[in-house]
ZAMARGU-4260 file (C-alpha; in steps of 0.2 Angstrom, whole numbers, plus 5000, padded with zeros to 4 digits):
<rodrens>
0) 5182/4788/5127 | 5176/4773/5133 | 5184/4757/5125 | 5166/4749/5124 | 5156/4763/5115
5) 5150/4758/5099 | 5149/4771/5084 | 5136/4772/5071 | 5135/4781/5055 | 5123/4798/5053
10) 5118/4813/5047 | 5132/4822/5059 | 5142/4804/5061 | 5155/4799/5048 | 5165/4781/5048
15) 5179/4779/5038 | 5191/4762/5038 | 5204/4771/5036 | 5214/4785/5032 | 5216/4779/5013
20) 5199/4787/5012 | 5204/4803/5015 | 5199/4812/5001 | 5180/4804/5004 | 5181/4810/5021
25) 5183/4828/5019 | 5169/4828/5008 | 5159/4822/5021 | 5166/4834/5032 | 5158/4847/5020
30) 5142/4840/5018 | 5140/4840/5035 | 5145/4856/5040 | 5134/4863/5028 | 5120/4853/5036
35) 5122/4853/5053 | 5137/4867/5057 | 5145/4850/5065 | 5148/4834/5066 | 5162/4819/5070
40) 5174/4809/5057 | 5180/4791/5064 | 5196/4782/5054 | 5197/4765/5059 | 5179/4759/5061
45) 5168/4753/5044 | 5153/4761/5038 | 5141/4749/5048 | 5150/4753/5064 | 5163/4736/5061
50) 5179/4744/5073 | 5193/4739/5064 | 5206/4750/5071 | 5222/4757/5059 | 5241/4763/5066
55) 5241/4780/5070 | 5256/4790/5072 | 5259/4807/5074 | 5262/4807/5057 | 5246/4800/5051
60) 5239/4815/5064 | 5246/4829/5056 | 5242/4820/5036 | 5222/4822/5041 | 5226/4838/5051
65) 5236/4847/5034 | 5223/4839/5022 | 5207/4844/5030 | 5217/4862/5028 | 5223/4861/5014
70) 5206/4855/5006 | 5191/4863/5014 | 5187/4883/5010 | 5184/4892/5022 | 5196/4886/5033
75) 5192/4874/5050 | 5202/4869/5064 | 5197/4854/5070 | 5203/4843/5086 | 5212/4826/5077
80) 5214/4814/5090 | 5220/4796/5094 | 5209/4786/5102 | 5205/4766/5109 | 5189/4759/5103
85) 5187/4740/5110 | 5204/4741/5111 | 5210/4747/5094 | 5217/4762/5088 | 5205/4773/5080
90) 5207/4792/5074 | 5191/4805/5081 | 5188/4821/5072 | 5177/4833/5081 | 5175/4849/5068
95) 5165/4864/5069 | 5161/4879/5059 | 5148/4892/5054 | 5155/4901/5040 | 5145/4890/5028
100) 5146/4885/5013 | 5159/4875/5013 | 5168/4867/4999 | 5180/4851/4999 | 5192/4853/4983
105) 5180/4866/4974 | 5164/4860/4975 | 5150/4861/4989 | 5142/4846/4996 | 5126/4844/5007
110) 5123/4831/5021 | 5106/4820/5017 | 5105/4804/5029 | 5121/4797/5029 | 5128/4801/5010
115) 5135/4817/5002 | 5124/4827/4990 | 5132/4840/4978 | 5124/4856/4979 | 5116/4860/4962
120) 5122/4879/4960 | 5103/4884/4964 | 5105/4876/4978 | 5124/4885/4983 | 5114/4901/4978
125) 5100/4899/4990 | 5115/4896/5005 | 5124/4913/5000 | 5106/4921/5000 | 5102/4916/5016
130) 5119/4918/5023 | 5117/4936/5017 | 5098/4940/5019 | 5098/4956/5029 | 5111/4962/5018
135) 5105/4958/4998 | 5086/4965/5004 | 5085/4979/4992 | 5069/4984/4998 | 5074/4989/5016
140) 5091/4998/5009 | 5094/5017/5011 | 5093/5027/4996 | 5107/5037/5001 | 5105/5053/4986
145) 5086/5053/4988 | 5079/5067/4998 | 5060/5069/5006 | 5057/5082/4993 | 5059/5068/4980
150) 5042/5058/4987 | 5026/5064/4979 | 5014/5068/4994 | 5000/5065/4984 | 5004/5048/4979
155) 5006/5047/4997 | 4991/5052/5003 | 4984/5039/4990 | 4990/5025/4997 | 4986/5030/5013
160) 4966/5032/5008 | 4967/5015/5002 | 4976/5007/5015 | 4964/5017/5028 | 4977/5023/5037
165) 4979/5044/5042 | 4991/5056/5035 | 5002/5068/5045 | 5017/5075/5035 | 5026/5066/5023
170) 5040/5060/5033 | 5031/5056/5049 | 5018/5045/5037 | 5035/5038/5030 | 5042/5034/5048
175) 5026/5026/5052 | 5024/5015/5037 | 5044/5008/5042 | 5049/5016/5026 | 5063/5024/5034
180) 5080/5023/5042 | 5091/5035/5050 | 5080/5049/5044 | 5084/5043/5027 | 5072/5035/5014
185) 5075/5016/5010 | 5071/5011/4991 | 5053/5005/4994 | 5048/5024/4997 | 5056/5030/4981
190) 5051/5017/4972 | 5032/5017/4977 | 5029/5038/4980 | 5044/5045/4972 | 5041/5058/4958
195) 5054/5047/4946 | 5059/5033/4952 | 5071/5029/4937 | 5081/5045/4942 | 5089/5032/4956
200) 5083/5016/4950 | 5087/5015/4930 | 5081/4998/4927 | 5062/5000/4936 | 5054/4999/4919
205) 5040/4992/4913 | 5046/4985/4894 | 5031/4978/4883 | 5028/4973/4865 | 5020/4966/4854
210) 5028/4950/4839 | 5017/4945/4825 | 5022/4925/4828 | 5028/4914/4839 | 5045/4920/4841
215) 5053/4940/4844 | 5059/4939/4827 | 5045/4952/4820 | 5037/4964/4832 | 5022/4976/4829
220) 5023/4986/4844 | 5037/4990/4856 | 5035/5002/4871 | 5044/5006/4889 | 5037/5015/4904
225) 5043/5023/4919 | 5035/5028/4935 | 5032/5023/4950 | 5028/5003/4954 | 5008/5005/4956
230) 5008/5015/4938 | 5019/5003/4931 | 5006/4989/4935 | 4993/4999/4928 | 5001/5002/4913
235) 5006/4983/4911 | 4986/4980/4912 | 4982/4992/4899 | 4993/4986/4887 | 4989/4970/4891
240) 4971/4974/4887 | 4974/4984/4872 | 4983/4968/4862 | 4975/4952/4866 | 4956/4949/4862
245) 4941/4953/4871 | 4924/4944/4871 | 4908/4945/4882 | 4896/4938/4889 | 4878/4941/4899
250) 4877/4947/4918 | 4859/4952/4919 | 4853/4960/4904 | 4870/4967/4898 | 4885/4965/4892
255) 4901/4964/4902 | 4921/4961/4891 | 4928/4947/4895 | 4948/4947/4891 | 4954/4930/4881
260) 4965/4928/4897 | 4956/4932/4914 | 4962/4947/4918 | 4961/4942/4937 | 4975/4932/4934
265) 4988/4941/4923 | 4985/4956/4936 | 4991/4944/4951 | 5003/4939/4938 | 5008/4959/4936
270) 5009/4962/4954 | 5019/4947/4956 | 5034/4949/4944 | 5037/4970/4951 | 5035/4962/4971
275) 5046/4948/4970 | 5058/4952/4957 | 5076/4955/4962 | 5080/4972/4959 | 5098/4973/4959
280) 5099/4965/4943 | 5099/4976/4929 | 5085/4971/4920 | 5067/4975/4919 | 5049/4969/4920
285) 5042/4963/4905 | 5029/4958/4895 | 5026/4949/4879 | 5012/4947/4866 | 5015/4934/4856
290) 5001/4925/4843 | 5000/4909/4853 | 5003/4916/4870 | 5006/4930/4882 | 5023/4932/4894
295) 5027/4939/4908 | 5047/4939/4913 | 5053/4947/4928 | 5071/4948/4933 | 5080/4935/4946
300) 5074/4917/4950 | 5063/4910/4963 | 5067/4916/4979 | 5076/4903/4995 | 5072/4886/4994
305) 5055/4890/4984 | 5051/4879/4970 | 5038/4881/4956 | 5031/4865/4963 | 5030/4874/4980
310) 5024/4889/4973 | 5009/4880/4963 | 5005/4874/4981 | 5002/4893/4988 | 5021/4887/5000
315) 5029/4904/5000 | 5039/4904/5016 | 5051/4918/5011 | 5050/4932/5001 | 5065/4943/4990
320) 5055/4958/4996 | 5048/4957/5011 | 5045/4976/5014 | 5037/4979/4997 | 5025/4962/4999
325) 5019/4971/5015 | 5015/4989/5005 | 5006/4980/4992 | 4997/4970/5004 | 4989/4985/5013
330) 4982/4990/4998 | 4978/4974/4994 | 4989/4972/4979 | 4996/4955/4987 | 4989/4940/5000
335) 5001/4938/5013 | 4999/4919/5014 | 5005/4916/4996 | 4987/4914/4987 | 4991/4923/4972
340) 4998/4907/4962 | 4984/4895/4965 | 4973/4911/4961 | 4980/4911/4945 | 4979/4894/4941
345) 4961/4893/4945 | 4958/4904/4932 | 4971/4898/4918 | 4974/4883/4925 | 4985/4880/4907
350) 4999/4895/4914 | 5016/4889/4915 | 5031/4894/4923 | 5049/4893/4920 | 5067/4897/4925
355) 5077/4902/4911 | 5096/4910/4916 | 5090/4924/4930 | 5074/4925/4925 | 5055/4919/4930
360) 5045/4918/4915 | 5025/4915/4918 | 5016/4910/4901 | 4996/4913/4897 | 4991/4901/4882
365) 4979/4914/4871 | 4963/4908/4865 | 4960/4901/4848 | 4954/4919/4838 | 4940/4909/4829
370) 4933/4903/4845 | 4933/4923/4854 | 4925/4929/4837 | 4911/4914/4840 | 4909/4920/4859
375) 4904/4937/4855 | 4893/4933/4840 | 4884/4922/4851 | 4883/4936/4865 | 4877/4949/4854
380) 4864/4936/4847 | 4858/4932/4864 | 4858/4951/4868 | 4846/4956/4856 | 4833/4943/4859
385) 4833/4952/4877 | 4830/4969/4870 | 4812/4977/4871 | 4802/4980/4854 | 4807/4999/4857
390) 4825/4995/4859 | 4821/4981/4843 | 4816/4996/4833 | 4827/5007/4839 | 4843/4996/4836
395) 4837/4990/4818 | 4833/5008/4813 | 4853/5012/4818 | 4859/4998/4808 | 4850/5003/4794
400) 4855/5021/4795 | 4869/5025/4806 | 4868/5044/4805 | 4850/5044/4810 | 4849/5055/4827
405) 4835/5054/4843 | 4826/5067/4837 | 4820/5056/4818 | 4821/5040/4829 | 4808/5048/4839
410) 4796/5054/4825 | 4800/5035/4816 | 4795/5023/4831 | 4781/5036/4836 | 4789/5039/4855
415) 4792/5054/4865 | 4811/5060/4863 | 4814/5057/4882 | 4809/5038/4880 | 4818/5037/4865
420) 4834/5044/4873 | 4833/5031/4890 | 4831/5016/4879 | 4848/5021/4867 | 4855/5022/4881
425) 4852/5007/4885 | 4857/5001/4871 | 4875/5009/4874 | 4875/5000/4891 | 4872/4983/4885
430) 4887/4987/4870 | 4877/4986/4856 | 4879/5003/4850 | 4893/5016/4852 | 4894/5035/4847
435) 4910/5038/4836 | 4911/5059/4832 | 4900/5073/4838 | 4882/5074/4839 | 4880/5081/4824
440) 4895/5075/4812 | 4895/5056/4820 | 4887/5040/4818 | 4881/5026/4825 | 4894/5010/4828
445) 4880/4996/4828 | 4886/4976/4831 | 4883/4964/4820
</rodrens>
């Protein structure tokens, strides 16, 4: 090396006055081999590039040479040399390695501008993930014990009418769609068309219930569902629907149900938990009904080096399931671009999101019950300053007798049966009145 070069510290560049920082220098080794793969260590020169020089003997050679591996997991072999630096002796270390990550004494470090950052053990994770992508991508594995005659042709053919794509036989659609490999079926099929999923997959479940407060320490209602994923989502949705409140309001003339929580935004949320989720953890989807709030958890963290500040942005650069996203998306259960979150905070822009031990856990705020009851009052009042005097008359005459039938509501507003038929009809249509029992043993629900 020339004698006139001058060294300056960097991302890939380390500068060490002498080998009595030793122990610092292999951490920086680390960090930058986790970084940038490689990189070079100087002893003899100061950190702003001051050549100092320091004695090197062999001895001093072999000490950095047994240190770095004795120190550093997995193991490097770097070139330790002696060289002249303005004519001082100086030590060069070139190293290289792609086995990453690396760890000096234990712990993992990461190279950012010229200091060492330790790696938070999200961070660590996110390394062994990408280091191991193709082969932790549960949805493109083979599911070696299931056979063709396990996959429901009819949810097939389904999926294909929605996607608006043709069906030839089972297999061949299968081939087409990717969702095969070596003329076996890889988990996405089984999971999406299979008859029972759960007979290879135990823990792709859909676990709900319902708690009377705040906390899981009394629960009204507990229920688990299996089937396959686009059931499973539909199932979350009903239950959903079933236990928080509804309300109304006007479109037109009649009435439409308006869930407490938007239900455009807990279904992204739905979808959301069974595509991303990390499905060799042994643990299902769930969903909670508390007083206060509604919860959806889904097992294993944010995916790469997503955060939920990225994730609030729409930034999804990488996904756990790549596969799956791409099946839901051709039934367009899923944007490809990553607009599901901001989706759902247009509509609840109060959801949260959390990451608690392995899980992602999306939270709905409810609606105050007073104010859902004060909405549908309101509707219905609204509503019936709309109706028509027939439909005045027809609607008071209910209320005040709930067993009367078409034929005496006829002969009491003085109108053919037919008219008199349409306009309760409307009434059903705008949610004022309901049928409960048969025609001749029922009555008449009628809102107050």
């Amino acid at each position: 090396m020339d004698e006139n070069t001058t060294v300056k510290e960097s991302e890939t560049v380390e500068l060490k006055k002498s080998t009595s920082e030793l122990k610092e220098a292999i951490i920086s080794v680390v960090a930058i081999l986790n970084k940038h793969h490689k990189g070079q260590l100087y002893f003899g020169v100061k950190n702003d590039g001051i050549i100092v020089g320091q004695d090197v003997t062999e001895n001093s050679l072999r000490e950095i040479s047994k240190a770095i591996s004795d120190h550093i997991e997995p193991k490097i072999y770097p070139k330790v040399n002696k060289i002249e630096l303005k004519g001082k002796n100086c030590v060069l270390v070139d190293f290289e390695g792609l086995e990453k990550p690396y760890f000096a004494y234990g712990r993992a470090y990461m190279r950012v501008s010229d200091e060492d950052k330790q790696l938070s053990a999200k961070e660590l994770e996110n390394i062994f993930v990408k280091k191991n992508e193709d082969k932790l991508r549960w949805d493109k594995e083979i599911c070696e014990e299931a056979k063709i005659r396990d996959i429901s042709s009819q949810k097939l053919k389904k999926f294909l009418r929605k996607a608006e794509l043709p069906f030839d036989t089972v297999e061949n659609s299968l081939k087409k769609l990717g969702l095969m490999s070596k003329g076996k079926l890889l988990n996405t099929a089984v999971m999406l068309f299979g008859y029972k999923p759960q007979k290879f997959f135990p823990n792709a479940k859909l676990m709900c219930a319902v708690f009377a407060t705040t906390d899981t320490t009394i629960s009204l209602d507990m229920q688990d569902f299996e089937g396959d994923l686009f059931s499973l989502i539909e199932k979350a949705e009903e239950y959903i629907l079933k236990n928080i409140h509804i309300g109304m309001k006007l479109e037109g003339l009649y009435r439409v149900d308006v869930p407490e929580i938007d239900k455009e935004a807990f279904r992204e949320a739905i979808v959301n938990a069974f595509c991303h989720r990390n499905y060799h953890l042994y643990d299902s989807v769930r969903v909670a009904v508390f007083k206060n709030r509604l919860e959806i958890r889904s097992p294993g963290r944010l995916y790469g080096d997503l955060t939920i500040e990225k994730m609030k942005k729409g930034n999804i650069s990488e996904r756990r399931n790549e596969l799956l996203a791409e099946m839901f998306h051709k039934v367009h259960f899923v944007e490809r671009w990553g607009k599901g979150i901001p989706l759902i905070l247009s509509k609840e822009p109060k959801t949260e999101f959390e990451e608690i031990g392995r899980q992602f856990i999306l939270r709905f705020p409810r609606k105050n019950v007073e104010e859902v009851k004060d909405t549908i009052k309101d509707t219905i009042k609204d509503t019936i300053k709309l109706l028509s005097e027939t439909e005045k008359q027809i609607f008071q005459s209910m209320k005040e007798n709930n067993r009367i039938n078409a034929e005496q509501l006829s002969k009491l507003i003085n109108i053919n049966l037919r008219n008199t038929k349409k306009n309760i009809e409307k009434l059903k249509e705008k949610g004022l009145i309901r049928r409960i029992g048969s025609r001749k043993a029922g009555y008449w629900e009628v809102l107050e």
